[in-house]
N, C-alpha and C positions, 0 to 999 in steps of 0.2 A: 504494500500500500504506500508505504514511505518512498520508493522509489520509483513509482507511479505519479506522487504527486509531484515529486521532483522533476522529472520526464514533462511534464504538463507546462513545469511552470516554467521548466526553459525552454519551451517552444512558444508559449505565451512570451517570451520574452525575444529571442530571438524575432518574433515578427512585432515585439513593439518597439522594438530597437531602431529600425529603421524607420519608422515616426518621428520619433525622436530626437534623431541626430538631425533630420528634417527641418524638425521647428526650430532646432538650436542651429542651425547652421541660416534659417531666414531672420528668425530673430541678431542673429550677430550681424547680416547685413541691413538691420534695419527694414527689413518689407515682410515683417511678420502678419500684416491685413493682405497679404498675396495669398500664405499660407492658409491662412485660418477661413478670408474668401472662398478662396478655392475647395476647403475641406468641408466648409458648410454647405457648399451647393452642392458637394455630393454627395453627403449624409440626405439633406432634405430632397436630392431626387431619389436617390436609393430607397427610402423610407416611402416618399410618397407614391412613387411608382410599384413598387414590389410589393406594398400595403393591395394598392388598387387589383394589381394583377391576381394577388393571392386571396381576397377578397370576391373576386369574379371570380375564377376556376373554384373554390371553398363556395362560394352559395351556390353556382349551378350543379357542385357533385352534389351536397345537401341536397337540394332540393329535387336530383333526380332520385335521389334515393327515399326522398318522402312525397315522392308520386311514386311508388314500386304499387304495383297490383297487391292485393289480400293475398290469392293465392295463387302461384303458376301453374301454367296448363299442364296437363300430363302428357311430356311429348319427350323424345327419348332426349331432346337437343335441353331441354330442361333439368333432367333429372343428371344429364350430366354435369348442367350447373350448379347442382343444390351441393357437390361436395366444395366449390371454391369457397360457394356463399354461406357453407359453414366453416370452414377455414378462415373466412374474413371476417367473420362476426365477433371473435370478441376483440379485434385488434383497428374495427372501423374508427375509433377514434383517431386513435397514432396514424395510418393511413393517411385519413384524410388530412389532419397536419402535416405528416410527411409529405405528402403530395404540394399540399400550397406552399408548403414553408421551401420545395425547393424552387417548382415556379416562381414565387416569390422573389428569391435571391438572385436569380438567374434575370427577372425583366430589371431587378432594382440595379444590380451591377449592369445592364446594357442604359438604361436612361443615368447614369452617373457619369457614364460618356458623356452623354453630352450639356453637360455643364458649358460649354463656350455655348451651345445653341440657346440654353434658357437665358443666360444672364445678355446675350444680345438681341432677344426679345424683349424680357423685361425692360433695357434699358434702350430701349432702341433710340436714337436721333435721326430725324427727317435729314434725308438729302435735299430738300428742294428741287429733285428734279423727277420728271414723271414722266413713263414709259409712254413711247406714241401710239400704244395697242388701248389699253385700257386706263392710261390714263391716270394709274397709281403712283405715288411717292414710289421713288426707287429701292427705298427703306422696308416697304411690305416684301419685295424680293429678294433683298439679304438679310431680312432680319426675323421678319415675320414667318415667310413662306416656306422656311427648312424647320423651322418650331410646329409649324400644322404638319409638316407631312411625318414630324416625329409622331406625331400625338395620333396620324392616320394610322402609322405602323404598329401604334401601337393599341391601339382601337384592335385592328385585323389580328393579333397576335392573341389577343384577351379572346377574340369571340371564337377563332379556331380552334385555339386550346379547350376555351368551354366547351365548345361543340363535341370535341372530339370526347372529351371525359364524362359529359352528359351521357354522349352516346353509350359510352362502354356500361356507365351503371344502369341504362337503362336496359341495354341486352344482358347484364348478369344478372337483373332482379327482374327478368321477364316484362320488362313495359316494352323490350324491341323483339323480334321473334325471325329469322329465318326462315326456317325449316318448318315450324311449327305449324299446323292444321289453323284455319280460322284468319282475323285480322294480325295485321304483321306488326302492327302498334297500338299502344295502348291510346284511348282520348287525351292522356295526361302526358305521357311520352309526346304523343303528335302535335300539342299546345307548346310544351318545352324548347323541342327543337326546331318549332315553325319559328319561336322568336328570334332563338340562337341566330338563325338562318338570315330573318330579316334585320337584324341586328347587325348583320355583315352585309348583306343588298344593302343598307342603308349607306353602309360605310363607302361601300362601291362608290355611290353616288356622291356622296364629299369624293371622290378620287377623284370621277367623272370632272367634275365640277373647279378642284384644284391643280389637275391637268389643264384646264384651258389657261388658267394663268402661268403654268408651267411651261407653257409654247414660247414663253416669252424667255426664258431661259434653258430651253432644252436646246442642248450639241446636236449637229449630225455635221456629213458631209456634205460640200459644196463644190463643184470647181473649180469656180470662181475663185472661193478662197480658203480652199482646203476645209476647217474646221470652221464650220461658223455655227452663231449661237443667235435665237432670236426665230422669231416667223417668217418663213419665205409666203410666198403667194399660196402653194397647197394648205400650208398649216393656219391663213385666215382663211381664206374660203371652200375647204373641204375640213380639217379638222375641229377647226372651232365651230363649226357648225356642230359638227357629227359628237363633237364631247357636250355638248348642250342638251341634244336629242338621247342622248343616252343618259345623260343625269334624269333625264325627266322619264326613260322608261324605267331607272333602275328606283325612283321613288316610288313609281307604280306598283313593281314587282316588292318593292320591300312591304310596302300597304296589304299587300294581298299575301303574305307570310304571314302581317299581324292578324291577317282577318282570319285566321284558320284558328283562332285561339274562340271563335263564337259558330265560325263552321264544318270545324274538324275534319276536312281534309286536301291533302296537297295538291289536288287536281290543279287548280287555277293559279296556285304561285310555281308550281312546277313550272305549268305550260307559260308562265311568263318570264320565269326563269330562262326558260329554251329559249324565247324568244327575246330577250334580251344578251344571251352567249351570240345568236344570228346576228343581232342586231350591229352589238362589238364585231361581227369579223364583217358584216356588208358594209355597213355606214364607219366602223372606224379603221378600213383595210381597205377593201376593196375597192371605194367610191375615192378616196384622196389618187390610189395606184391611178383609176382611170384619169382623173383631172390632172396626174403629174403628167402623164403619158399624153392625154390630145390635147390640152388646151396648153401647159408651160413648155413641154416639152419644141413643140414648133415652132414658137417666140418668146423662147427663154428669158432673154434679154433685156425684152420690154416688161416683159410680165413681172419679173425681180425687179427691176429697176427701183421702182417706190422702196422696196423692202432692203436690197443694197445700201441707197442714201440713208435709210434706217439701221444698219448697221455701221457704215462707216462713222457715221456720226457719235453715234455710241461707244464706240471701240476707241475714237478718240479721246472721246470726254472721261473714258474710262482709264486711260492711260495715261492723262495729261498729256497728251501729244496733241491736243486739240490746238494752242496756241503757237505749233512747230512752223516760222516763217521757212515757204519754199518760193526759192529767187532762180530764174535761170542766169546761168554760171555760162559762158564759153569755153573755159577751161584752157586752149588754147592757145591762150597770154594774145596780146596785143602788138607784139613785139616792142620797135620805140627806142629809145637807145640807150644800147647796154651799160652806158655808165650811170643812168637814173634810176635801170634797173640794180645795179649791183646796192647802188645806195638804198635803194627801197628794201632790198633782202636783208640788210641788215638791222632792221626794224621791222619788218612782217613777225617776226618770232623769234622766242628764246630756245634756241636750237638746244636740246637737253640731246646732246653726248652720252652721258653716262644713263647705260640701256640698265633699268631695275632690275627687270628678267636676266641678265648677263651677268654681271658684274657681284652676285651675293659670294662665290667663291674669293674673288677679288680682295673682296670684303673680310673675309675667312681669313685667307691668308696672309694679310696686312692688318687685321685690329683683333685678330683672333685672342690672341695673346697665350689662353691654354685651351687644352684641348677638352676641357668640361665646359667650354663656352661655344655658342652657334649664333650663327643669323641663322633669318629664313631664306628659303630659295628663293621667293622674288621680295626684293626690299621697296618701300613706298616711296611715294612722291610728295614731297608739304613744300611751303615756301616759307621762309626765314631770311625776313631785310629782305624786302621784296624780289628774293630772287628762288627759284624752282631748284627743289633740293631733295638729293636721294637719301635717305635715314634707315636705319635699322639696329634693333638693339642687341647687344650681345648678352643672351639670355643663354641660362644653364642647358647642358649636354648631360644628362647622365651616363650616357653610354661613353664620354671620354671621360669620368672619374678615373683614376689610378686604380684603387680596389674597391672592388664591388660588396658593399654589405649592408644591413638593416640599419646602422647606423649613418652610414656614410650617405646613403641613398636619402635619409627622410632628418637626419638632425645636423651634420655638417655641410656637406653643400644643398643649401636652400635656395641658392638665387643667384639671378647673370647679375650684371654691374655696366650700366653707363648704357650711353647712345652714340654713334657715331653716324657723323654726317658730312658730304662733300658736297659740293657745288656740281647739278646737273648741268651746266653748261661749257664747263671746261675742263680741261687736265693736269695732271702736275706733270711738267716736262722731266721735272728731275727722275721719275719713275718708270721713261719711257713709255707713258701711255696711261698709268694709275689715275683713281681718284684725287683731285684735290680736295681734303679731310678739310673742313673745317672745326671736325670736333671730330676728337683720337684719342687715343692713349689709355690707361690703366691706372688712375681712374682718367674716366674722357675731362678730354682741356682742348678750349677752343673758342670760338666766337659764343656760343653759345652760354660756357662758365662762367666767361669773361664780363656777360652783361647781367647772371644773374645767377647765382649758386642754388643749382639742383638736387635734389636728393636722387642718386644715382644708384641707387639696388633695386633690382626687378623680382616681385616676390612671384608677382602675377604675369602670364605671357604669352602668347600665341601656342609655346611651346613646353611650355610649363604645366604637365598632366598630372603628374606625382601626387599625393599629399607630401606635408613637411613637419612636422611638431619645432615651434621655434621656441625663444623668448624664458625657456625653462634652466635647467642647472648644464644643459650640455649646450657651450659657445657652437657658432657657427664660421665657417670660413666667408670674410668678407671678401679678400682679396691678395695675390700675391704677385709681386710684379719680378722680376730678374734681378738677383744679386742686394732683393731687400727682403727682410723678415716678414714670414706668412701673419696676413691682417684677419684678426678673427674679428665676433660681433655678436651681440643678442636681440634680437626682432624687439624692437619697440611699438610696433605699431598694435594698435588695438582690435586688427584684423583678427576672422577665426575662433575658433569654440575654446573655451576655458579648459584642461583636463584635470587642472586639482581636485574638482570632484569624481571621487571612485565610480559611480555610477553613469557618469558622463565617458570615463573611460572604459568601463564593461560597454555601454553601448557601441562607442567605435570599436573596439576587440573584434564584438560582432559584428560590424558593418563594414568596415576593412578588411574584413577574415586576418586578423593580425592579432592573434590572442599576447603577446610581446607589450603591447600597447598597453596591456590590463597590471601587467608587473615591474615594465622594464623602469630600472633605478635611474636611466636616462631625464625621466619625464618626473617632473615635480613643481613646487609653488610656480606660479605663472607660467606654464608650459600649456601653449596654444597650438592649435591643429587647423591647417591652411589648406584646404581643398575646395576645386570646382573652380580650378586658376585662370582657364582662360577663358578671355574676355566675351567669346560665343557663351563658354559656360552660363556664366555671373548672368550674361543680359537675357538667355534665354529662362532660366530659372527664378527670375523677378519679373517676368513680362514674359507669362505662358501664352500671350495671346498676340506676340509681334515673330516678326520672321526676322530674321536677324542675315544681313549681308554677308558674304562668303570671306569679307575681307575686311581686319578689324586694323587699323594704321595708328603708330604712337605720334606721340606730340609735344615736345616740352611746353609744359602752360607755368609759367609762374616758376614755382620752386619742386615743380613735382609732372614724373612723364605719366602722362592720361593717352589708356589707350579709347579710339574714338570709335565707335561701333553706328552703323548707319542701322535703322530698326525698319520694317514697313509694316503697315495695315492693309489687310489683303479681305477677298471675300469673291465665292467663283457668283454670285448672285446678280449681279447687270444686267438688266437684259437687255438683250442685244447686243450686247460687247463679246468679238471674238473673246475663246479663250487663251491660255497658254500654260503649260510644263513650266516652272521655271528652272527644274534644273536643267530642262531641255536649252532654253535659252540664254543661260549663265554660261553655257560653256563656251570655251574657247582653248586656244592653242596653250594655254599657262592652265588650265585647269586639271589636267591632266597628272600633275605630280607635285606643281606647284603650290597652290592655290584652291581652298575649296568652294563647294558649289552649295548655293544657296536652296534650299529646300525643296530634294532633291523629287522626288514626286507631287507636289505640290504648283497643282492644277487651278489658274484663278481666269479671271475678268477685270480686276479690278485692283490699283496696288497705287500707295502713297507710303513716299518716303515721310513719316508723320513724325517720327521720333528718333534724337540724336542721342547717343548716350555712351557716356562716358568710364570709365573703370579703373581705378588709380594702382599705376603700376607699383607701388609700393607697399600699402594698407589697402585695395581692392576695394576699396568705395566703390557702390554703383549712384551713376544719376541718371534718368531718364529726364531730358527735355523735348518739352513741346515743339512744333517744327512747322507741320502743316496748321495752321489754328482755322483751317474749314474744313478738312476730313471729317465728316458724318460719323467714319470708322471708329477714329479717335475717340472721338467724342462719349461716344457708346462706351469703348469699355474704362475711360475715364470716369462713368458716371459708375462702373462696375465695381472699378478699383479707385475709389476715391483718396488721391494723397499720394499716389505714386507716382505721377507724371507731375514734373515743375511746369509753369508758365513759360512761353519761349521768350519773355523779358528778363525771364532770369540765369537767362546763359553766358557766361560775363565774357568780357569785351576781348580778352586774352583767346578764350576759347573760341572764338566766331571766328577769329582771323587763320585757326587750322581748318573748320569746317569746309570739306568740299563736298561735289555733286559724288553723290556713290555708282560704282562702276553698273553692279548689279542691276539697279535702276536702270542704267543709261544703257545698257547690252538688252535689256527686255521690252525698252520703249525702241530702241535701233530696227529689233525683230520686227516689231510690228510695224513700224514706218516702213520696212521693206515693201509693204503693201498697200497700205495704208496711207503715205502719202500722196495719194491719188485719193482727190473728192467726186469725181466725175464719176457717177456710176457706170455708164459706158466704157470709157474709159478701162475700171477696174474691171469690168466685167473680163473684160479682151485679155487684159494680163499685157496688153502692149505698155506698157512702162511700170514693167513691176522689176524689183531688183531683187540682190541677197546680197550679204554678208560674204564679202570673200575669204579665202581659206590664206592663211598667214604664211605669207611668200618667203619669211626669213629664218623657217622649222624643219625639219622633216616629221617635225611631230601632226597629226591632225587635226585639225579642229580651225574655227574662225580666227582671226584677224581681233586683236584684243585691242580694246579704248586706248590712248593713252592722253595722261595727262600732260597740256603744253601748254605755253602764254603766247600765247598769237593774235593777230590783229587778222579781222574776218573782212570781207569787200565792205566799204566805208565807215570801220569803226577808225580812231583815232589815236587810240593807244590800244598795246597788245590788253588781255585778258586771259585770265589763267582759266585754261579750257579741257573740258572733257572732247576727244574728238575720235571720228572713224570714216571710214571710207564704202561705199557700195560700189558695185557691181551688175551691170543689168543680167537678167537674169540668161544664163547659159553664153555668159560672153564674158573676156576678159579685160572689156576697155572698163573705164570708171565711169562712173553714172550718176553717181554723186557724193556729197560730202557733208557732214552732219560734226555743227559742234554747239556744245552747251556752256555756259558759263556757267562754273565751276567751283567759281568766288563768293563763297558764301556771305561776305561781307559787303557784295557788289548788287546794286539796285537791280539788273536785270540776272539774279542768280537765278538757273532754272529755265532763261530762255534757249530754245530748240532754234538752231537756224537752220536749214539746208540748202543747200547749192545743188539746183538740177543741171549737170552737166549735157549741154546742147553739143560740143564741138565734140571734136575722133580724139580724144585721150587717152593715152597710155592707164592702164590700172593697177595694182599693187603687183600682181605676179607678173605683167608685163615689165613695168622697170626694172622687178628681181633681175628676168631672164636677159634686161639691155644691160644691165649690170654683168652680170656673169658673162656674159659675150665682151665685154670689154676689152680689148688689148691689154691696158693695165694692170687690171684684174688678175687676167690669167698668167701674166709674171708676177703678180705679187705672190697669187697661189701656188704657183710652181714654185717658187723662192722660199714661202713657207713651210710646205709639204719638206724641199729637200731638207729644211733644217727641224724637221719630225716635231712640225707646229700644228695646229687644228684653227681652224677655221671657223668666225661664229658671226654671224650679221647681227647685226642690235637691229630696233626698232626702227621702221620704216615710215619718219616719219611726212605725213603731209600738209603744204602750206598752201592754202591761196595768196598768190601774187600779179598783179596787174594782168587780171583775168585769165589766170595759165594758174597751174598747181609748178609748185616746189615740191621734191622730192628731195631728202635726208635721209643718208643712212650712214650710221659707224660702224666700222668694221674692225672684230677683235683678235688680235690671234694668241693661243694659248701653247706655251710649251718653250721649249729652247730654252731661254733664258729664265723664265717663265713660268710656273703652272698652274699660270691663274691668268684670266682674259685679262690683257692689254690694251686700250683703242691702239689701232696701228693706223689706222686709212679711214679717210671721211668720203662717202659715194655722194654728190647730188648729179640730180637729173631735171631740168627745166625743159621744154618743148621736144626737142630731139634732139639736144645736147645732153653729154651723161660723160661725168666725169670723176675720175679719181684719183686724191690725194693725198699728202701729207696731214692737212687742218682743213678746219670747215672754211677758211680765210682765203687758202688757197684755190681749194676747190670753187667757192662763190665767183674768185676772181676770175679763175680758167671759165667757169661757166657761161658768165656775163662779162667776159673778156673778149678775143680777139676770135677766139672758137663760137661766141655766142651767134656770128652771125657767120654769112656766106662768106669765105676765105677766097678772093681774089688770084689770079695766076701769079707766080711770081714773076720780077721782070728784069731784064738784064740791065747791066751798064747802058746799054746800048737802047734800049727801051723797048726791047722785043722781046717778046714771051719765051722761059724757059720751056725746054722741055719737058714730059713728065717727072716728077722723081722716081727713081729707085729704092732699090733696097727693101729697109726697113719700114720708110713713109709709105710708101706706094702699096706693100704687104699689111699695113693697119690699114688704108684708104682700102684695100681690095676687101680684106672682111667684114668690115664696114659696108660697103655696098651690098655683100653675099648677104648680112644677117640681113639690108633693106629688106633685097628681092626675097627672101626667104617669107619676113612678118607680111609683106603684099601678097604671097602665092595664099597665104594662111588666111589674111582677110577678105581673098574673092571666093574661098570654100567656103567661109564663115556668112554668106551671103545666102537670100532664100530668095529665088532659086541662086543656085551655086555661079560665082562669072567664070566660065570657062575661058574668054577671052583673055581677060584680065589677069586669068594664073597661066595662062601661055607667057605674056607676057614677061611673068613675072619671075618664070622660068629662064626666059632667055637671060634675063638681067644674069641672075644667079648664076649659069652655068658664064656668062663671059665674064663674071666676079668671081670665080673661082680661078676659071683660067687666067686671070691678071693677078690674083694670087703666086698662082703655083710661079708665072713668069718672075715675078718679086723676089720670092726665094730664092727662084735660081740665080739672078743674079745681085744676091746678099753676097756682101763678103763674108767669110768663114767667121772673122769672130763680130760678126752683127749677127751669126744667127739667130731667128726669134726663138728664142724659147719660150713662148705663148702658145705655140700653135699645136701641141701635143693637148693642150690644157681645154681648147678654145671647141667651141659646139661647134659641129658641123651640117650649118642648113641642109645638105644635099643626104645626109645619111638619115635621117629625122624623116626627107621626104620619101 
């Protein structure tokens, strides 16, 4: 007995354990009305739901079992019964509690789910904006209309179960009868399950009826535009018909269930039964099929049309792309002369060199310092002294500790130290190519110390999964630099769970599975325990009802590094607003190993960056500020969770000036502009100027072409702005098609504005300059130069500017190895109109650009004022493959034609083949030591054809 109760009461304990550490662990960050919110709405749906259910299945067994007949027929199917029915009789009580009591628990845990569905009913906030079908606040369809159909489900659940368990006790105690001679029901039996019955027709008809507002929200396909949401032409004029007509017979049919409770028998709700199952497959199958089939099907076009501008409209408003200005663009440039052009390029943009994605090694092997310290794979983007600046902190490795043990893991190394940061725009010469540090060293010193002393331990971090027990009798390692004594330290901060109390410490024992914890002489007076460190952690665990951005960036604010976490308000409920995957549309070429992806099967309509929120890298403060102050979204679960979102007046002035546009946002609204920026239902009908996202010219890895962040000046702004920007693609072509950038600056009046550049002229597009690029003469000795010195090869960021109506093309090139085993910049590539050049500096390269090569290069001319003869050699051999890659991208562009210009790839042929052959003649007469060593390296148009 003693050892039984013992057995009980640690398993009662082990599952309150994890409660526990629970509350202690909200309560320590201060959002203990998260916790206790949260756990009340699902006590009181548990209770109230699982009451109801068990309540329903518990009266209708009762009560079938006190409608049983006096006495059963004498039939053999009877007498077979009599032995259950005395086996269940003296245990009918337990039974029938056992039965509801598990019903019960089983509907009360499925409506405890949906605790987000009640409390954004209950609290719901009007959108102000009302559907063009029926004319509702948008609010009844994300907030209301998922609460009814819960309560439909749950309707249907109650009355089948009764039904079913009525039945059973009425065939055990003889009120149903198979087999038996005579009537097959009892009058009392046949009254019972008529209601049962109509009590589900009923519910049908609430379905009937909340299906026609469901049209305004139900997916299908389209091909127009793949997935759309909202009513085409069939679903107003053949479905919402046919869901009206059927609400109204299925109230008939349920009328005439009730009415068998005064004329005892099924004949007439039967027979309307039947005809109401017909009626579902003629009127809401068969009759839409025919109307999709003759009457849309022949004039698709026109007949969507109304219901198109009804989506697109929608899909806008739903994504904030509604205000997205679209300019046609030339792209082309102007031409005009190359020396106003060179000047103008150096004020179009703050040319950021140091690629984030490239350079985290870089970073490693220059501020690493030991090998229990890491960056991340891609380092962020912030601006400091208004200049665009690459940052990342050196947070703890455990996997580079010296020795691995329980100790060393959770009470000595506890945390990275410092930030280091360089200027994206330039390099340090002395490094051959390195970042220029603004902030370095062990601990960091830099511009950054120098204006304002930081607290430099990172307890909290991207990379920071562990727990740590600090602050108690065993010191921590703060810091150890080369040829100085190791710096120890004890956590001050008030972060994390108390474990002086025993029972605080049996709880985590249990919940770390780390029984160690419960006795170890490590942990004593003021020994605190640090879990759920990164900054997705924290914001997702205080704000269960925000999506949290794939990418959480630090920031020195004041005297303490805050990392900044972008949050959104989502809801798939719009109607008429396409939908989207978000993890579908997060991804890109850095997500894949880099960077994670934002909520990854989570399917919306609707998304507002509403809430910024903060996480201190030191003490793990959370702050959630307000952001959006007209999200409806917001609003609601503000009113839910009262006290946990500040006002966005009270974001201070320090912290505004790190705030930027979050990528996640700007990569999910890019998606849908693919489409979407087309208002002309026509138009998007056709798909003639619908684009994509191109695939990242400078990876072998897969995926899209990732944002980046840059300070650039757009066609008629006046000074640069720090911009979220990307590039499209028309669709199945490789010219560029447009250009999309956001202002970025969260401290800047037009934060949040959408611009696009529809590109009208024949422009090169991201994989196309890749490929002018690699064809390059320069190039291909640089790469051959670097291969033979067993160096690698790595292209940064490709990036693009508008300039005096023509794009600017930027890209750094790094190489890693030789001297080296960490990316270098070695060579800056731009490319303006169909110049494309490579060099030493971005200063250089601008100049070569929009230099003497910027335009048509004239013959050269003698003494004598007569025209030399062609060059040789070496010139004549880059002029010749130069011509070949021409005639090459021309034979490509007249296939790329609908219909195909056979002409014009004749054409385009011959060029090729007499640029080949004025090639080959080059080479041969190169002198032996000008051979080109490019041309092993260099693509060969003719082998490709």
């Amino acid at each position: 007995m003693t050892l039984g109760v013992l057995a009980v009461l640690a398993m009662a304990f082990v599952m309150f354990a994890g409660f526990w550490t629970d509350w202690l662990w909200y309560r320590s960050v201060k959002f203990s009305s998260v916790f206790t919110t949260t756990l009340w709405t699902k006590i009181g749906l548990f209770a109230v739901f699982g009451l109801l259910m068990a309540a329903a299945v518990g009266v209708n067994v009762w009560l079938a079992h006190r409608l049983r007949p006096p006495l059963s027929a004498m039939s053999m199917e009877q007498q077979s019964l009599d032995r259950y029915r005395m086996g269940l009789a003296p245990y009918k009580k337990w039974v029938l509690i056992a039965i509801t009591a598990l019903v019960g628990l089983i509907a009360g845990a499925s409506a405890a789910g949906q605790w987000r569905t009640w409390l954004l009913w209950v609290n719901g906030e009007l959108f102000g904006q009302k559907d063009p079908q029926f004319g509702l606040d948008v609010a009844f369809y994300a907030f209301d209309l998922p609460w009814y159909r819960f309560l439909l489900g749950f309707g249907f659940a109650a009355a089948v179960i009764s039904l079913v368990a009525a039945a059973l006790v009425h065939y055990l105690y003889g009120g149903l009868r198979i087999t038996s001679p005579g009537a097959r029901a009892t009058a009392a039996a046949t009254g019972h399950l008529s209601v049962l019955l109509g009590i589900f027709v009923a519910l049908k008809a609430v379905a009937y009826w909340l299906d026609r507002y469901g049209l305004a929200v139900k997916s299908s396909d389209f091909k127009a535009t793949g997935n759309w949401t909202g009513l085409r032409y069939v679903d107003a004029n053949a479905y919402l018909p046919a869901k009206t007509i059927l609400f109204c017979i299925a109230v008939i049919c349920a009328v005439l269930f009730f009415a068998t409770l005064w004329r005892r028998t099924w004949q007439l709700p039967v027979i309307g039964f039947g005809l109401m199952v017909l009626s579902a497959i003629l009127i809401g199958g068969l009759y839409p099929a025919i109307v999709q089939k003759f009457q849309v099907q022949p004039n698709e076009q026109a007949k969507e049309a109304e219901y198109i501008k009804k989506n697109i409209d929608a899909t806008r408003k739903a994504y904030a792309i509604d205000g997205a200005k679209v300019t046609d663009y030339q792209g082309a440039g102007d031409g005009g002369d190359n020396a106003q052009l060179r000047k103008d390029a150096d004020t179009a943009a703050s040319y950021r060199l140091l690629d984030p994605n490239v350079v985290s090694p870089t970073f490693r092997q220059l501020q690493q310092e030991r090998k229990y310290y890491q960056f991340p794979e891609t380092l962020d983007v912030d601006r400091y002294n208004g200049q665009d600046t690459v940052i990342g902190l050196r947070e703890l490795d455990l996997k580079g500790i010296p020795k691995r043990n329980w100790i060393n893991d959770h009470f000595y190394y506890t945390h990275g130290y410092g930030a280091v940061t360089a200027k994206g725009t330039s390099i340090n010469t002395d490094t051959e190519g390195g970042p220029e540090f603004t902030e370095s060293g062990l601990p960091s010193k830099g511009v950054l110390t120098d204006k304002a002393k930081y607290e430099q331990r990172i307890y909290y971090g991207e990379k920071t999964e562990q727990y740590s027990i600090v602050g108690g009798p065993q010191q921590e390692l703060d810091y150890e630099k080369n040829g100085e004594d190791t710096k120890t330290t004890s956590y001050k901060g008030n972060s994390g769970v108390n474990l002086s109390n025993p029972f605080n410490r049996a709880a985590y024992a249990v919940t770390m599975s780390e029984p160690q914890i419960l006795y170890s002489g490590a942990i004593g007076e003021g020994s605190r325990i640090l879990y759920n460190r990164t900054p997705k952690q924290r914001v997702e665990a205080v704000a269960p009802w925000l999506t949290i951005d794939g990418d959480a960036y630090p920031a020195i604010i004041g005297d303490r590094i805050q990392w900044i976490v972008d949050a959104y308000t989502t809801t798939n409920g719009y109607p008429y607003a396409s939908r989207t995957t978000l993890g579908d549309t997060t991804t890109d070429s850095l997500t894949t190993n880099q960077r994670a992806v934002v909520a990854q099967q989570n399917q919306v309509n609707y998304i507002r960056n509403s809430v910024k929120a903060t996480v201190d890298a030191y003490d793990g403060t959370v702050k959630l500020y307000e952001w959006d102050e007209k999200d409806p979204v917001l609003k609601t679960w503000k009113k839910a969770f009262p006290g946990t979102v500040e006002d966005k007046d009270k974001i201070p002035a320090q912290l505004k000036e790190h705030l930027r546009y979050p990528q996640d946002m700007f990569k999910v609204q890019r998606e849908l502009l693919t489409r979407y920026h087309v208002e002309e239902p026509k138009q998007f009908y056709s798909g003639s100027d619908a684009w994509q996202v191109p695939d990242d010219p400078t990876t072998d890895a897969k995926g899209a072409v990732p944002p980046y962040y840059l300070s650039l000046k757009m066609p008629d702004d006046k000074e640069q702005k720090f911009s979220l920007t990307t590039t499209f693609t028309p669709n199945g072509r490789p010219n560029l098609g447009g250009f999309m950038a956001v202002d970025a600056d969260a401290s800047s009046p037009g934060y949040g504005t959408i611009r696009l550049l529809r590109v009208t002229g024949d422009v090169p597009g991201p994989q196309q300059v890749q490929s002018r690029l690699n064809g390059n003469a320069d190039v291909a000795e640089f790469v051959r130069n670097m291969k033979g010195a067993n160096s690698n090869i790595e292209y940064g960021n490709l990036l693009t500017i508008p300039l005096n109506n023509g794009f600017l093309y930027v890209e750094p090139v790094y190489a890693e190895g030789n001297s080296a085993q960490y990316p270098l910049l070695k060579r800056v590539a731009v490319s303006y109109g169909k110049e494309t050049v490579f060099k030493n500096s971005l200063a250089e390269a601008l100049n070569a650009v929009f230099g003497e090569k910027g335009a048509e290069t004239p013959p050269d001319k003698g003494d004598d004022g007569t025209t030399k003869p062609p060059a040789t050699g070496s010139a004549a051999l880059q002029k010749a493959i130069a011509d070949a890659t021409a005639a090459y991208d021309e034979g490509q562009k007249a296939l790329q034609k609908t219909p195909q210009d056979w002409v014009a790839y004749g054409k385009a042929q011959e060029k090729l083949q007499d640029a080949l052959q004025r090639a080959a003649d080059a080479q041969k007469s190169a002198p032996p030591a000008k051979e080109d060593p490019k041309a092993p390296e260099k693509k060969d148009p003719a082998k490709n054809e």
